[in-house]
N, C-alpha and C positions, 0 to 999 in steps of 0.2 A: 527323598531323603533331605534334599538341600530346605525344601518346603518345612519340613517338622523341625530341621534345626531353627527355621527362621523364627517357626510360632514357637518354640520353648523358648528362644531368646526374648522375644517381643512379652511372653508371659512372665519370666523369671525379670524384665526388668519393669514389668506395671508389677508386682508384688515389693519388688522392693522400694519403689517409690512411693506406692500404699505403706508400707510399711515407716519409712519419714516423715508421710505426712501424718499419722496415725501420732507417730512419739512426737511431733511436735504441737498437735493440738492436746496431747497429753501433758505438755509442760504447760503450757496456757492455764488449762484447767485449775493443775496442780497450782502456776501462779496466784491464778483469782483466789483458791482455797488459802492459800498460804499468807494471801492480803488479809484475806475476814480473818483467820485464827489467831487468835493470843488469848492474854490476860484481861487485856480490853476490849469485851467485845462492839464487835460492831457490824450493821445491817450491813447485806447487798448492796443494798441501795447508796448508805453509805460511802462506802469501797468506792460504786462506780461514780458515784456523783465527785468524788474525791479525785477519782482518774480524768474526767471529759467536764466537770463543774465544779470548782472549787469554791467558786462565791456561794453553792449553795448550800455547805456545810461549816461547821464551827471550823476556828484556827486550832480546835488539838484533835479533833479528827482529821484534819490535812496533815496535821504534824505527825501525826501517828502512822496514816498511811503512806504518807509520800517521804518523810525524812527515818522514821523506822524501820518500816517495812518493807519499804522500796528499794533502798540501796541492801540492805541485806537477801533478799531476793537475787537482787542479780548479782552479789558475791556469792551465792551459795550456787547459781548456775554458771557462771563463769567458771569460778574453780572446779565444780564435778564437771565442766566438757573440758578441759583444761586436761588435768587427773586423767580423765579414762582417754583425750585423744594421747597424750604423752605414753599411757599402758601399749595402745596398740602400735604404735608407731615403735618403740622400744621393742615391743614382742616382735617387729616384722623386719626390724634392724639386727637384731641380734637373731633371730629367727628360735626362741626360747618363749614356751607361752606363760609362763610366770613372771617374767619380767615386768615390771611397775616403777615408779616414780617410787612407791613404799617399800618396795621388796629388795630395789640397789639402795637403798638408804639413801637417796635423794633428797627424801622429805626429812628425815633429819637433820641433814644436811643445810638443808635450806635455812631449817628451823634454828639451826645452831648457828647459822649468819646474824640470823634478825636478830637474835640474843645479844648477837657480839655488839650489833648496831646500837639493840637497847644498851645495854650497858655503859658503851662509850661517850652514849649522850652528858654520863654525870660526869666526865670529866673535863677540867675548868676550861682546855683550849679550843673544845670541839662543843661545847655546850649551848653555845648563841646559834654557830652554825646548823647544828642541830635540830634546836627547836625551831628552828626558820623551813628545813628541809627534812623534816622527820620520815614521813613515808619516802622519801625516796633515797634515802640514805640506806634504808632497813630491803626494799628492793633489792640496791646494785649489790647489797652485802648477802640476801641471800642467793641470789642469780650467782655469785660467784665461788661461792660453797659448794650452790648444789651443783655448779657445772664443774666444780674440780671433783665432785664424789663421782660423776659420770665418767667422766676422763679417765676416772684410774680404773672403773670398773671395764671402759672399753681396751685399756693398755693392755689388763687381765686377758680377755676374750683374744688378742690377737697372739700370744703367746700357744704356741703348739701345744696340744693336748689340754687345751681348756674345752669344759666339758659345758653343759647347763645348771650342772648341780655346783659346779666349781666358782661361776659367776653368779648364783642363789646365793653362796657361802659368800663369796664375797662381798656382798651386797649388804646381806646381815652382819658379817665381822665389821665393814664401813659403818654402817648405822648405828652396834653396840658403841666405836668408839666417839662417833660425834654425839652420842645419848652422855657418854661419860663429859666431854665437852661440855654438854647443857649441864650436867649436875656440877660441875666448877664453877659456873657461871652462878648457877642458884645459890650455891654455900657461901660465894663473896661476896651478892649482893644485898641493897639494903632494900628495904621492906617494899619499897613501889615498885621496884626493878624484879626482887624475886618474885610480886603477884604476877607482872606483865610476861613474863618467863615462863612461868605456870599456867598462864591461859594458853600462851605459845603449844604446851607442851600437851594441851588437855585437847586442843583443835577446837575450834566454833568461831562463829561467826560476829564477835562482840567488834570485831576492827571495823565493819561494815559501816561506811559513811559516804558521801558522794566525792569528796577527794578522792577514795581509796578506788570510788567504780569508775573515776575520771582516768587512772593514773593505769589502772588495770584493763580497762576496753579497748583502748587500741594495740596493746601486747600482746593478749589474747587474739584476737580478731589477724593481728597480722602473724601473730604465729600459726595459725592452724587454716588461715590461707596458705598460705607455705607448703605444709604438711599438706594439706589436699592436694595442691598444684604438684607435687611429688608421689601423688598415689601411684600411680603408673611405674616408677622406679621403685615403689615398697614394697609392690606386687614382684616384679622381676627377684628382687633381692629374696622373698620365700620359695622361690623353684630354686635356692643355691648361688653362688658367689661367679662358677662356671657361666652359667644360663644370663645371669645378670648382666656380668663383660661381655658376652656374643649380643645379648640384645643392647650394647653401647650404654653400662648404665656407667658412671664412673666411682665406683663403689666406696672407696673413701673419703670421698665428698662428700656422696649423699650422706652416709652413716654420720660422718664430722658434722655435719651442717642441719642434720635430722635432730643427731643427739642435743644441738646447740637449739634450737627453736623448742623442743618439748623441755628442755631446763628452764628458758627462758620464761615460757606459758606457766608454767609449774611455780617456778619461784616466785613468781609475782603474786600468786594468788597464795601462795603458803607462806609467803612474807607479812598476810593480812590476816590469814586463819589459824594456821601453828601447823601441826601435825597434824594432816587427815590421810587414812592409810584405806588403801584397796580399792577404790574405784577405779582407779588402773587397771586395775584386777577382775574387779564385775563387770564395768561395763563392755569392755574386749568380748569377753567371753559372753555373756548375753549375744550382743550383738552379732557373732559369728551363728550362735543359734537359731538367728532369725532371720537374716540377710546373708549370708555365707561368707567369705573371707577377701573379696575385692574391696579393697581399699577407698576403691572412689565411693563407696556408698558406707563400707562402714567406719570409716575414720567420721563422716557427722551422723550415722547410728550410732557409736559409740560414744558421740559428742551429747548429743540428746538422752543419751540414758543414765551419763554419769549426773549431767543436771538435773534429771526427774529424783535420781537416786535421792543425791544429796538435799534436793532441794525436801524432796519429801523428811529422810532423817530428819532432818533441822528442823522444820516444821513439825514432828513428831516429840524431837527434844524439847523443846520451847513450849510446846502445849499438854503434854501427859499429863506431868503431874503441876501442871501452871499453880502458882507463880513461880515457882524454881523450875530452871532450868539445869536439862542436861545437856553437856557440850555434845556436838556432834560430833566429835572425834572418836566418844566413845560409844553412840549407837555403829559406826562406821567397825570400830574394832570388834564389835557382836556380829555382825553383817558379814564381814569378809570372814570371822572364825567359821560360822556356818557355810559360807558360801566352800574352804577351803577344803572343810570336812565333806563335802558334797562333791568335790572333783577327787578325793582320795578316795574315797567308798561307789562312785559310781562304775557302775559295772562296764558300762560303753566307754568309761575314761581312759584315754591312751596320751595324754598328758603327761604323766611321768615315765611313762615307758620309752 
């Protein structure tokens, strides 16, 4: 008996290591794809001589590849493992599988920071200061949005008789009113300020420069170290709140200290894209489909799938119907409607129940 437990263990953990390595040669791919495609095209060869030889190509195919394409690359994977780790960590904290960065109104929240940030720049005493420290202005303003929209949503949850449908509700009441926010913000500004607001509000990846991947890599990176290095306590907290204190987890720490790191990862990266909604939402759920629900493997499976996600949409928006593009915020708002329609109609679904 001890014998067959040991080989199911030893099998169930080479599939899901296959499984990481699998989504991670998977974004690779998708990266090199996402290099050749645009409006511009350009060879393989190109691409690669651009990556590992640059004296061998012109200066606007270096420019194209490396200053275009490059940094919006890795904001679009940044922010979708950012998105879907902050989805699962949220769903294993509050123990509710709907729960998202998009679904607590987080991301409007966010989004309704960076506005305020844009906006404050036109005025006369904050204006030098501004243009000197713009990205990081627009940051701490939405980190601290979106971490008060969390806050209240967790105040909600610890209140007796809060249900999951009661913290869904609140999540969207949050987001209708910070949505009203953004549109005060649109009707008194002037014409640069209302386009930048509107991109905010549409999600894509136009912020994407090498400040912006400078400023966002090591927020990321040490956020969701964090969050891995806590899987073992994320895990405890879904057997229940009882099971968690006996196995010594200190439950209001973790939850405080969880919620603060997935706001943190989140707003940085929707301080530079606007509103992207649901990969909190698909990648969680993918990834429990394919690696089951232990934290150590799928907080970077759902890391990995939110960036294939997004990276591929964006790569999809930008090239359909080239040279116009569609923001990725709204192939993402197509995506999650179907994906949502798919958990309410599926037969084995016991998600709402």
């Amino acid at each position: 008996m001890a014998e067959n437990i040991e080989i199911l263990y030893h099998r169930e953990w080479h599939h899901r290591w296959l499984v990481l390595l699998a989504l991670a040669c998977t974004l690779l791919i998708v990266g090199f794809i996402a290099l050749n495609a645009g409006s511009i095209h350009l060879t393989v060869a190109d691409v690669i001589s651009s990556l590992f030889s640059p004296a061998a190509v012109s200066p606007q195919t270096q420019m194209v590849v490396m200053d275009l394409r490059m940094p919006r690359i890795l904001l679009a994977i940044l922010t979708g493992a950012s998105l879907a780790v902050a989805g699962t960590v949220m769903q294993a904290l509050m123990r509710n599988p709907l729960v998202s960065p998009f679904t607590l109104g987080m991301s409007s929240a966010a989004s309704f920071g960076a506005a305020c940030a844009i906006v404050m720049s036109s005025l006369p005493l904050l204006s030098l200061l501004f243009m000197k420290y713009q990205d990081g202005f627009i940051v701490i303003s939405a980190f601290v949005f979106g971490l008060g929209s969390i806050f209240i949503i967790y105040a909600i949850s610890l209140r007796r008789g809060s249900t999951s449908a009661t913290l869904i509700l609140a999540g969207v009441v949050i987001g209708y009113i910070f949505q009203a926010g953004l549109m005060i913000l649109q009707y008194t500004s002037n014409n640069e300020k209302l386009r930048q607001i509107t991109l905010w509000l549409m999600g894509g990846m136009w912020g994407a420069n090498w400040s912006a991947i400078f400023i966002i890599t090591p927020i990321v990176i040490l956020c969701l170290a964090y969050l891995l290095y806590k899987a073992w306590d994320f895990n405890a907290l879904l057997a229940g709140d009882e099971v968690a204190t006996n196995a010594g987890v200190e439950i209001k720490k973790v939850r405080l200290w969880g919620l603060f790191f997935c706001t943190l990862a989140s707003s940085a990266c929707l301080a530079f894209t606007g509103i992207i909604g649901f990969i909190g939402l698909i990648g969680p759920h993918i990834g429990r489909l394919i690696i089951g629900q232990d934290n150590r493997y799928l907080i970077p499976c759902s890391a990995l799938l939110g960036a294939v996600i997004l990276l591929v949409s964006d790569t999809i928006g930008r090239t359909i119907i080239e040279p116009v593009e569609i923001p990725v915020g709204v192939i993402m708002y197509l995506l999650g409607g179907l994906f949502f329609l798919y958990l309410i109609l599926s037969k084995n679904n016991r998600i709402f129940t």
